[in-house]
SEMIKOL-806894 format. One record per atom (N, C-alpha, C): residue in three letters; atom name; x, y, z. Coordinates in steps of 0.02 Angstrom, whole numbers, plus 50000, padded with zeros to 5 digits. Each point is the difference from the previous one (the first is absolute). Example, Ala and Ser with C-alpha at 12.3 -4.5 7.8 and 13.67 -1.06 7.14 Angstrom:
REM SEMIKOL-806894
+-----+------+-------+-------+-------+
! res ! atom !     x !     y !     z !
+-----+------+-------+-------+-------+
! ALA !    N ! 50660 ! 49716 ! 50390 !
! ALA !   CA ! 49955 ! 50059 ! 50000 !
! ALA !    C ! 50045 ! 50060 ! 50000 !
! SER !    N ! 49982 ! 50053 ! 49964 !
! SER !   CA ! 50042 ! 50059 ! 50003 !
! SER !    C ! 49961 ! 50055 ! 50037 !
+-----+------+-------+-------+-------+
This chain:
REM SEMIKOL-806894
+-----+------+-------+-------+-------+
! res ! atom !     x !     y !     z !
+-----+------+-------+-------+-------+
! UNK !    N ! 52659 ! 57108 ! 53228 !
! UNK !   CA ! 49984 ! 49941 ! 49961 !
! UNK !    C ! 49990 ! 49941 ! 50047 !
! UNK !    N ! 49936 ! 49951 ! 49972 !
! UNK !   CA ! 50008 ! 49939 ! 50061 !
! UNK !    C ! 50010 ! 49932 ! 49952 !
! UNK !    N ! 50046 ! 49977 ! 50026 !
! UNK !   CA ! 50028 ! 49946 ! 49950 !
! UNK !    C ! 49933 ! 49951 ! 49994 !
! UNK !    N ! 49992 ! 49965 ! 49941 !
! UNK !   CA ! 49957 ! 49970 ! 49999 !
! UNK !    C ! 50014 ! 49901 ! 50009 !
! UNK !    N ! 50078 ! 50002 ! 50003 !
! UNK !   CA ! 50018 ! 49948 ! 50018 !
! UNK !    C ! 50069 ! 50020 ! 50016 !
! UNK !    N ! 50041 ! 49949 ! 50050 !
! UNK !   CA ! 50052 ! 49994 ! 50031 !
! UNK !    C ! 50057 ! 49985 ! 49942 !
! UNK !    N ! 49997 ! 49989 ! 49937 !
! UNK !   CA ! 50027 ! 49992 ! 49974 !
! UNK !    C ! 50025 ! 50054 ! 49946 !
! UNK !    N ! 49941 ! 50058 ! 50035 !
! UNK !   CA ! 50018 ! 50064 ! 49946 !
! UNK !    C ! 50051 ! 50048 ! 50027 !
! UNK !    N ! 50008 ! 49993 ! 50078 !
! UNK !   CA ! 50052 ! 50037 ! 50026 !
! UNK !    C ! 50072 ! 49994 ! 49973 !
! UNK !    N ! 50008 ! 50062 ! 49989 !
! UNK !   CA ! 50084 ! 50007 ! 49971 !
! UNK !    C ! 50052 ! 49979 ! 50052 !
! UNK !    N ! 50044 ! 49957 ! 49977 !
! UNK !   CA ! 50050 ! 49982 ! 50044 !
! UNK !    C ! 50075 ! 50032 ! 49967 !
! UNK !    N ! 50050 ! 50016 ! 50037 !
! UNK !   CA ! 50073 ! 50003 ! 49965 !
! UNK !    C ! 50024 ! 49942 ! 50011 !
! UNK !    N ! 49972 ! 49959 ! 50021 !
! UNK !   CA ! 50054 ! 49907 ! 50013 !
! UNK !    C ! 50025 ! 49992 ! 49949 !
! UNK !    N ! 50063 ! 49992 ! 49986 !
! UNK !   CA ! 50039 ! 49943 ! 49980 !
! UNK !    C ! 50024 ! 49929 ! 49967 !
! UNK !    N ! 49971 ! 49994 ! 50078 !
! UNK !   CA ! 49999 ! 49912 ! 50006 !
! UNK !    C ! 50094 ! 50000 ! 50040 !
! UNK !    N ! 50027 ! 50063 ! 50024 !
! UNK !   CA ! 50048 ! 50006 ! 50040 !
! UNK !    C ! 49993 ! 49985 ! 50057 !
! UNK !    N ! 49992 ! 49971 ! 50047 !
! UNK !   CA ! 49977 ! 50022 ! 50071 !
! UNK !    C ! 50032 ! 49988 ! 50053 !
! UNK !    N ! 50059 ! 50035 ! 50006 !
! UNK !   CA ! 50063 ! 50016 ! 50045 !
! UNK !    C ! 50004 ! 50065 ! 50031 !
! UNK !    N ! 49973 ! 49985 ! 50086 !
! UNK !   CA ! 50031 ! 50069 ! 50034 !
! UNK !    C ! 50047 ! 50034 ! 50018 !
! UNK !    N ! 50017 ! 50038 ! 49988 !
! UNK !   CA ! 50062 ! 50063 ! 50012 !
! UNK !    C ! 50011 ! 49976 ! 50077 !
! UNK !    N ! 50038 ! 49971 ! 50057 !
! UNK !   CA ! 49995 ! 50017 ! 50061 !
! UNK !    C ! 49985 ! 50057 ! 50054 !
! UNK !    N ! 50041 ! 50037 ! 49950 !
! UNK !   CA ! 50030 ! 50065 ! 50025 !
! UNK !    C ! 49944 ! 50037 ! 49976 !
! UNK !    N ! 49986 ! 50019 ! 49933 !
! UNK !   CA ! 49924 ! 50042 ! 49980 !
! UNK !    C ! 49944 ! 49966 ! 50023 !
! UNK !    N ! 49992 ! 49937 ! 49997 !
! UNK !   CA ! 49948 ! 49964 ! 50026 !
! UNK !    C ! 49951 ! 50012 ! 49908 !
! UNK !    N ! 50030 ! 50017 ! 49962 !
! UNK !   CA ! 49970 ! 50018 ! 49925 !
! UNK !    C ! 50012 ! 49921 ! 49960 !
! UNK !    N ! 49959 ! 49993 ! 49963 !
! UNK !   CA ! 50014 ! 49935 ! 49952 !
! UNK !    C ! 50011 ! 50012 ! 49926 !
! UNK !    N ! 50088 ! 49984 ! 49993 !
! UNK !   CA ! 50033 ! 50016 ! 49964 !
! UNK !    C ! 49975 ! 49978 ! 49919 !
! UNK !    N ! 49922 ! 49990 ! 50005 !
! UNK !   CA ! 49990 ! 49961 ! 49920 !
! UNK !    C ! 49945 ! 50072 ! 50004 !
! UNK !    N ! 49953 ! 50027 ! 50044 !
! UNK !   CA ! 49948 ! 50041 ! 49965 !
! UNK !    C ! 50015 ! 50061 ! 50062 !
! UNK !    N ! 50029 ! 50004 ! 50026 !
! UNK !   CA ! 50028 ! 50064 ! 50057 !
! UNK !    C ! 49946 ! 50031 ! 50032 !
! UNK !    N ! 49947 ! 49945 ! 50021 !
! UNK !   CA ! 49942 ! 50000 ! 50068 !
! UNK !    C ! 50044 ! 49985 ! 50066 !
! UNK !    N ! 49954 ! 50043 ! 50032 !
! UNK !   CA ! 50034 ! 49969 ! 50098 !
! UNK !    C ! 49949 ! 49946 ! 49999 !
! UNK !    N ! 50020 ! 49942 ! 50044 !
! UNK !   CA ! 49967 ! 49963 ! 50021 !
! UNK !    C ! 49923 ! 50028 ! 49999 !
! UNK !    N ! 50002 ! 50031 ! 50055 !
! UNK !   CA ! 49915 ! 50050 ! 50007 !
! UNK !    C ! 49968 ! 49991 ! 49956 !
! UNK !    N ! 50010 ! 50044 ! 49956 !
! UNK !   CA ! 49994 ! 50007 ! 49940 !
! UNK !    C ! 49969 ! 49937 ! 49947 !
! UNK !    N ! 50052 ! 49953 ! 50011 !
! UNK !   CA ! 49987 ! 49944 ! 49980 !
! UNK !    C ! 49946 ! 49956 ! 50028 !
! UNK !    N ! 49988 ! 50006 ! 50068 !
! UNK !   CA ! 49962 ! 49944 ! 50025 !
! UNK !    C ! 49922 ! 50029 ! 49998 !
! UNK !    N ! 49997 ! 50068 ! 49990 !
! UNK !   CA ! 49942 ! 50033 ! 49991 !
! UNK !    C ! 49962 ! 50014 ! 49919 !
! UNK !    N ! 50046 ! 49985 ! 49936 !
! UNK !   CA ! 49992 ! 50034 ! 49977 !
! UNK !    C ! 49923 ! 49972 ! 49966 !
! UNK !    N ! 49999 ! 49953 ! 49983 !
! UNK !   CA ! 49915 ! 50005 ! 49987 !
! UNK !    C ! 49921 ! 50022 ! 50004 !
! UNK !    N ! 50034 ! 50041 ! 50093 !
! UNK !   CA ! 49924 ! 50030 ! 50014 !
! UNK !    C ! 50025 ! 50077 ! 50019 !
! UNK !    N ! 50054 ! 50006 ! 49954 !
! UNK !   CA ! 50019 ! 50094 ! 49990 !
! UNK !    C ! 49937 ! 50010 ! 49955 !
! UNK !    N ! 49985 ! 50088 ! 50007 !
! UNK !   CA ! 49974 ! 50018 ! 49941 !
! UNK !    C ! 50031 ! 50009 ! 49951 !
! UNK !    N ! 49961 ! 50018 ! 49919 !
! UNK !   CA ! 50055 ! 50018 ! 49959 !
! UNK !    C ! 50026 ! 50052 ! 50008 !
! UNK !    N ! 49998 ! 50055 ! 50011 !
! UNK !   CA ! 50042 ! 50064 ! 50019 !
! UNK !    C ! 50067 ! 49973 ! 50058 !
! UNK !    N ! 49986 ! 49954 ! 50053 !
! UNK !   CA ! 50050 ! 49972 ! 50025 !
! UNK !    C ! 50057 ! 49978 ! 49961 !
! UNK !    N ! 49987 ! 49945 ! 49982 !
! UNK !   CA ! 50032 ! 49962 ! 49934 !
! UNK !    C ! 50029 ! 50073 ! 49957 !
! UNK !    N ! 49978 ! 50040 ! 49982 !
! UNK !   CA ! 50022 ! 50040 ! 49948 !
! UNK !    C ! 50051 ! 50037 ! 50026 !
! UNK !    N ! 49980 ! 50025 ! 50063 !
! UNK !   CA ! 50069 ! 50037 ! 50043 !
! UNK !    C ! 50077 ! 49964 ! 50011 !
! UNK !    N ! 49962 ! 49925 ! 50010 !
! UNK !   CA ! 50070 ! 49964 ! 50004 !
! UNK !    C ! 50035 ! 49988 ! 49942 !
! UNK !    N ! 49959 ! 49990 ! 49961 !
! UNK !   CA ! 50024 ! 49967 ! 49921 !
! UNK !    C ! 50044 ! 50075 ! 49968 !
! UNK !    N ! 49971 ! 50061 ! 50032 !
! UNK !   CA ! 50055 ! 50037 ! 49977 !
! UNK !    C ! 50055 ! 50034 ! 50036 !
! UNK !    N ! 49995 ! 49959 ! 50041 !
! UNK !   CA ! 50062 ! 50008 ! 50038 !
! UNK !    C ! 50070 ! 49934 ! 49993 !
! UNK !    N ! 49967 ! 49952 ! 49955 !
! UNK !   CA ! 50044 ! 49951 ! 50013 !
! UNK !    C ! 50075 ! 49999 ! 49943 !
! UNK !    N ! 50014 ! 50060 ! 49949 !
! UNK !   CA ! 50050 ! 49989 ! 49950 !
! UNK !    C ! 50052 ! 50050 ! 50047 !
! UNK !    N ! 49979 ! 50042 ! 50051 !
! UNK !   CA ! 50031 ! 50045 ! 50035 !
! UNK !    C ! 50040 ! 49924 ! 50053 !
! UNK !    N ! 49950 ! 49970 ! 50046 !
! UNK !   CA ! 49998 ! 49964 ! 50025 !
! UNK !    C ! 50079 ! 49965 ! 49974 !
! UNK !    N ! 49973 ! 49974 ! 49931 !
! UNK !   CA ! 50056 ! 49940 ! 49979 !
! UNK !    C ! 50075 ! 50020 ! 49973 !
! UNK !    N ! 50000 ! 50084 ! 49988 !
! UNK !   CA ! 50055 ! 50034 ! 49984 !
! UNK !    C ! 50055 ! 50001 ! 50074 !
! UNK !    N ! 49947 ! 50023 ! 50032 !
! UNK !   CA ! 50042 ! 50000 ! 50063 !
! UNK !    C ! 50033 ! 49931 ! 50045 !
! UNK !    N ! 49955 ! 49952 ! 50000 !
! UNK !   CA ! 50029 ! 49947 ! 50011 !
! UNK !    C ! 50064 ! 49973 ! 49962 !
! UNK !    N ! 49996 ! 50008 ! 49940 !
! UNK !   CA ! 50062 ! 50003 ! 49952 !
! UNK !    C ! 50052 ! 50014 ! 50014 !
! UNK !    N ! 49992 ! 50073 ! 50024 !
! UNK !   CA ! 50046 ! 50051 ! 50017 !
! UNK !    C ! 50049 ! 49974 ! 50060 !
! UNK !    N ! 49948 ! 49986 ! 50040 !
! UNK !   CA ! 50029 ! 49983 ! 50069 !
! UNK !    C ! 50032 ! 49931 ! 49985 !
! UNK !    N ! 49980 ! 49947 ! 49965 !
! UNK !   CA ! 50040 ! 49932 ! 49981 !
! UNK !    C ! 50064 ! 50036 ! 49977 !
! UNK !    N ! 49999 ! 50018 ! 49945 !
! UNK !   CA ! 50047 ! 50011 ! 49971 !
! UNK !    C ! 50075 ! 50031 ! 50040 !
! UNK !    N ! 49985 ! 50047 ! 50054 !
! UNK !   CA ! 50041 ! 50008 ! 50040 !
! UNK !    C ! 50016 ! 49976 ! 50041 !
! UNK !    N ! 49960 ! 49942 ! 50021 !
! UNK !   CA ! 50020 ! 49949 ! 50035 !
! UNK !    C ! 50069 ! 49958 ! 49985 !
! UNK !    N ! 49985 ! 49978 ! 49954 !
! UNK !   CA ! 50032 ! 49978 ! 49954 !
! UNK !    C ! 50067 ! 50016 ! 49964 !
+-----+------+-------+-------+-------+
């Protein structure tokens, strides 16, 4: 698919935008930085790989708080 505007790309933001130190993940949509600073000129299949990786992503971060804790 080729977006036909910048505004059609799917985002998981928030409006959280706090990095993990330690994951270097941002604890509102569970992108790496990378991730983040690129994501506009991913393809969509890019975007789609990440986007389904990110509830795995946010379980585990959980996980690991929680035992922190």
């Amino acid at each position: 698919m080729v977006y036909k505007d910048i505004s059609d790309i799917k985002s998981p933001c928030v409006n959280i935008c706090k990095v993990d130190s330690e994951t270097r993940l941002c604890v509102g949509c569970y992108r790496s930085i990378d991730e983040i600073s690129v994501w506009k000129s991913l393809s969509e299949y890019e975007i789609e790989n990440i986007m389904s990786e990110l509830e795995s992503r946010k379980n585990e971060y959980t996980t690991k708080t929680i035992r922190k804790n």
